[in-house]
N, C-alpha and C positions, 0 to 999 in steps of 0.2 A: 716352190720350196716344199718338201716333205713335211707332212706333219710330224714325225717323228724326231726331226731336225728342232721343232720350236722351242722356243726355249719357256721353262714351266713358268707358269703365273706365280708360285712358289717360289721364293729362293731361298734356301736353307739356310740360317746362321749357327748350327751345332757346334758348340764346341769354341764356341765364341768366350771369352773370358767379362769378366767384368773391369770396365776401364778406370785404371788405375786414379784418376781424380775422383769418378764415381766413388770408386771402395774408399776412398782415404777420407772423402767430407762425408759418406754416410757413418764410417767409424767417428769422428770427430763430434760430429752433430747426433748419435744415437749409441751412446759409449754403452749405455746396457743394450742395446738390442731391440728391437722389433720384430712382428711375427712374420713381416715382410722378409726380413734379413735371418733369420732364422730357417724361413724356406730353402732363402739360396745358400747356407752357410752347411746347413745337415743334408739337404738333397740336391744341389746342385743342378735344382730346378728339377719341376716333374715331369715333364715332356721335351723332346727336341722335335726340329720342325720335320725332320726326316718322319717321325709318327704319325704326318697329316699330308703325307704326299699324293693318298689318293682321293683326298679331301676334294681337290681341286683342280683346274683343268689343264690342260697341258700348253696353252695361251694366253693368251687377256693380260689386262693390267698388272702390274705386280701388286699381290696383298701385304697386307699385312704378317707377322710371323704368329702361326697357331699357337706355338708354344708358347707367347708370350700373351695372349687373350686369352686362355686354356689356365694360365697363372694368375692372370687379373680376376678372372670369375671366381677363382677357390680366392684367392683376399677378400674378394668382394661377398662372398659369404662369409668368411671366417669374421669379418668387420661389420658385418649385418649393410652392407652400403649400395644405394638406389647406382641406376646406369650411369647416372651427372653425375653422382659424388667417386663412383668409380674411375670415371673418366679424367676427374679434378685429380683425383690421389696419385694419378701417375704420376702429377707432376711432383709429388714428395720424392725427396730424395729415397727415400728406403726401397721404396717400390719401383725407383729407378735402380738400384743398386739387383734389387730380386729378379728385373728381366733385364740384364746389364746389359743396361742404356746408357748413353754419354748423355751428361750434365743437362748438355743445350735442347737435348730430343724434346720438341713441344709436343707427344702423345701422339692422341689419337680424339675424332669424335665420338661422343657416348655410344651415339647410334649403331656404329660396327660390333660390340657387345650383344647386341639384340642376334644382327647379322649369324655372326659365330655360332650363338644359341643354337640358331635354325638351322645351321648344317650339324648339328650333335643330333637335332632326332631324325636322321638319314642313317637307314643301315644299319642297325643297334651300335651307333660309333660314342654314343654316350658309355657301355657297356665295356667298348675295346679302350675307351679311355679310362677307366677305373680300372681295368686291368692292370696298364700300364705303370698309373699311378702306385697304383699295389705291390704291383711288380718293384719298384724305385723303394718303397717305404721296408719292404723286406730287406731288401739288400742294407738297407740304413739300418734293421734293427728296430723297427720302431712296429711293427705288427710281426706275430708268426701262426704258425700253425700248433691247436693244439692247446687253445685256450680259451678262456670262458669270453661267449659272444652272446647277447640277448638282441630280440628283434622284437619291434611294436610296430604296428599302423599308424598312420594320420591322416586326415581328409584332408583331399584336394578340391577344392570350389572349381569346377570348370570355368572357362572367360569369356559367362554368357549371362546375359540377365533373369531372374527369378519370375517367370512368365506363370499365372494364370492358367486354367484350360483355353477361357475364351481368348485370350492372349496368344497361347501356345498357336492355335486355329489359325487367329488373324494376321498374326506376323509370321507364319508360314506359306498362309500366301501371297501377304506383301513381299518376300523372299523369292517366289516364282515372278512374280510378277518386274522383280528388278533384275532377277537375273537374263526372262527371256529378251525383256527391254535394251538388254544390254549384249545379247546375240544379234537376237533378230527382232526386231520392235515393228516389221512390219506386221508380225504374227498378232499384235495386240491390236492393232488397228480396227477390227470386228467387233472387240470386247470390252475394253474399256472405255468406259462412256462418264460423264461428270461424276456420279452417284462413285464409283470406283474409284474415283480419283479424291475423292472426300476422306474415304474409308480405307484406302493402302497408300494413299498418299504419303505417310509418314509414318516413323516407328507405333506402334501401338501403346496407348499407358490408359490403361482403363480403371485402375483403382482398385481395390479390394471391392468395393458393392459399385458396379457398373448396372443400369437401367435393363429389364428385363433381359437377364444375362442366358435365358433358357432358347425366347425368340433369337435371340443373336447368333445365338451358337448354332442355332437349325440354317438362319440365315446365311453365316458366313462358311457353313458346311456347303448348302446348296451352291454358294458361289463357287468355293473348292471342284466339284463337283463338274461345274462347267468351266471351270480352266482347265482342268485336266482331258477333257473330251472335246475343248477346242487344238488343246494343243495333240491329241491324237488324232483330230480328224486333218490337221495338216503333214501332219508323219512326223512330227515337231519332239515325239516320243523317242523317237529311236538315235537322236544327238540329244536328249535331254540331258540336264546339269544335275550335282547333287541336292538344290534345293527342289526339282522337281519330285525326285526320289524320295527324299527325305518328308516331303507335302503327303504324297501316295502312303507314305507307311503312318503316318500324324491322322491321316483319314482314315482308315483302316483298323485304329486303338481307339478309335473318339469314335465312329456312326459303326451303322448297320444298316440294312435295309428289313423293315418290316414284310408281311403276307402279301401287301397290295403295294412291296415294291418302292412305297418313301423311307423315306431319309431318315433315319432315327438317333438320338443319341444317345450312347454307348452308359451303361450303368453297369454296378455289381451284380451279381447273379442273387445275392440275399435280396435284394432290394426288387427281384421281378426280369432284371435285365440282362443283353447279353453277354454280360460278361466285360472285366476289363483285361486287359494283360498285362505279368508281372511286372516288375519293377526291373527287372534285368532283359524286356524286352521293348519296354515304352520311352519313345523319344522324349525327351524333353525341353530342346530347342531345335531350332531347322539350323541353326548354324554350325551345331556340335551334334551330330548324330550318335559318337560314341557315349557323352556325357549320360547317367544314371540316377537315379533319384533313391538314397540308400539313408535307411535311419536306423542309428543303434540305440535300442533302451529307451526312453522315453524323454531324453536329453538332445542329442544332436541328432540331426538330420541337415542334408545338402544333396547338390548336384553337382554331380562328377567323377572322382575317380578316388583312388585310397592309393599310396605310396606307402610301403614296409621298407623298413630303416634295420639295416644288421650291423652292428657294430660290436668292438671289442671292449670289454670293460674287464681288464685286471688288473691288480691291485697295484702293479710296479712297473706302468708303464702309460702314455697315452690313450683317449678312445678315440679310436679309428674304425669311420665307415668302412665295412667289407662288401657289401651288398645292398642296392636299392632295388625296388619292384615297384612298379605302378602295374595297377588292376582297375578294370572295371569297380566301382562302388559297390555293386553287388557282387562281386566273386566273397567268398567266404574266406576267412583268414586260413584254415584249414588245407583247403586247394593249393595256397601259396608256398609252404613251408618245404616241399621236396624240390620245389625251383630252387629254393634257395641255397637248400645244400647241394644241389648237383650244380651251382655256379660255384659256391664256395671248394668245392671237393676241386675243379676245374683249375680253381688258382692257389690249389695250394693250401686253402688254410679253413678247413674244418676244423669247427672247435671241438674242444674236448666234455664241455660243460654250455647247452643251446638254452639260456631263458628266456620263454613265452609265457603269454598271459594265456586264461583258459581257450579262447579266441581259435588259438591256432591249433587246439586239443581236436580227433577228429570226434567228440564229443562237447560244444559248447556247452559251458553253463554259468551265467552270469551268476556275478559277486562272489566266482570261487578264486581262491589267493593266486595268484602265481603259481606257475609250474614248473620244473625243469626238466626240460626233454634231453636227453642223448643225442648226440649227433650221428648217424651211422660211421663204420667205421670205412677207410676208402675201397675195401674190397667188393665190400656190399653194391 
């Protein structure tokens, strides 16, 4: 059989209506409305499955319909609701009526939720779905072109634990250490010996005041040191994983080598030492290599990344997301803002009237008011 012949894991229901017992008990039982029934009554649903055809393969199982997981996840923000209570609410009539389901449809498991997620940050398809979305809510009348939009940041916590330096070290190379275990474990055979097996046995939690925390850190440097020179003298370098990479750069912001050639740990250059690296270059767990270490003002500080939200806010009408950004924690708000009108220019709906806090001025300067910026015009 041709592949070309198979038939998609996908099977489109576009254009499907909402079945007639459905619409009739959720009118009966939800005489004012819900924001479930509201979606599908003003837009007709924001996605069809034909929008997610190259989501997915052109065999295997049949899935589930995108369009209708794509519509659970926007209720499921709009209602603030965990994946379980997501996955409970389908069985409410309204949000059977929103992805017109028949009565008896018992859902779905939470889990496929998570699933879906993870094929949205493939391929900027989070992007092309807000397009689309966009795209549905113009034609409704509910966002245009040409009106006042404002944009802020908010910190994203990465989904990694708050590690210590000595921490950072240790559980970096307990991380090499499960990873090559789990290639090739006869590579460790040489090198791990009881004393190893004490000390990366298990995640690391050393405490805020852990026992001569300077010795340790030279220690579990020198260990570093000879993991990575065992696994080069077996060629074990050249199929290395990202924990081995991500170990090589954690060693590299943390030691140095002195005159006579030892192991040294890394300090400020005020302080005598050689130096440490910014903040928009130093790791801060082996598990998340992009995550960043970013603090505004003498208030917040975290690890990870900053999302910028553009929305529309005028006076006689819904606010509607137009634009989201995720950045690095260190990127400056400044950098961000010509991304966002050359997406916004792209769909259509440049505002006429852009408010930013000083942030995104390419002049920061705390505790000035609010600013409003002009959006360029689409010729520019």
């Amino acid at each position: 059989m041709k592949l070309s012949r198979c038939p998609l894991s996908l099977h489109p229901r576009s254009g499907e209506h909402v079945p007639p017992l459905t619409a009739q008990t959720a009118r009966a039982s939800n005489p004012g409305g819900t924001t479930a029934i509201w979606v599908r009554d003003r837009l007709d649903g924001l996605w069809r499955d034909e929008d997610f055809g190259d989501w997915y393969p052109r065999d295997g199982r049949p899935g589930l319909s995108p369009a209708q997981m794509a519509t659970v996840c926007v209720l499921q923000f709009l209602l603030g609701l965990l994946d379980r209570q997501a996955a409970e609410a389908v069985r409410r009539i309204d949000f059977k009526y929103a992805m017109a389901m028949e009565l008896d449809d018992p859902g779905f498991h939470h889990s496929v939720l998570a699933d879906f997620r993870d094929r949205l940050t493939e391929d900027g398809r989070a992007d092309r779905l807000l397009d689309l979305a966009l795209a549905r809510l113009k034609e409704a009348g509910l966002v245009r072109e040409r009106t006042t939009q404002r944009t802020d940041s908010t910190h994203v916590l990465a989904a990694v634990r708050d590690l210590t330096r000595l921490e950072l070290i240790t559980e970096a190379v307990r991380a090499v250490l499960e990873e090559v275990a789990g290639t090739s474990p006869h590579l460790l055979d040489e090198l791990v010996d009881e004393d190893w097996g004490l000390r990366y046995g298990r995640p690391v939690r050393l405490g805020k005041n852990p026992t001569k925390p300077m010795t340790r850190i030279l220690a579990t440097g020198n260990d570093a040191v000879r993991l990575l020179e065992h696994l080069y003298r077996h060629g074990a370098h050249r199929r290395s994983g990202p924990r081995v990479q991500a170990l090589r750069q954690i060693m590299m912001q943390n030691y140095h080598r002195d005159a006579a050639g030892r192991l040294r740990r890394r300090t400020a250059e005020k302080e005598g030492g050689a130096g440490l690296p910014p903040s928009s270059r130093a790791i801060v767990s082996p598990y998340d290599t992009s995550a960043r270490y970013a603090r505004h003002g003498h208030i917040i500080s975290w690890k990870g990344f900053a999302a910028h939200l553009t929305e529309t806010c005028p006076s006689d009408g819904p606010n509607v997301i137009t634009d989201v950004a995720t950045t690095a924690s260190t990127t400056h708000d400044s950098q961000v803002l010509p991304g966002i009108h050359t997406r916004l220019a792209r769909r259509g709906l440049l505002p006429a009237e852009h408010l930013v806090d000083a942030g995104y001025t390419p002049c920061p300067t705390w505790n000035k008011p609010p600013v409003n910026t002009r959006s360029p015009s689409p010729d520019r």
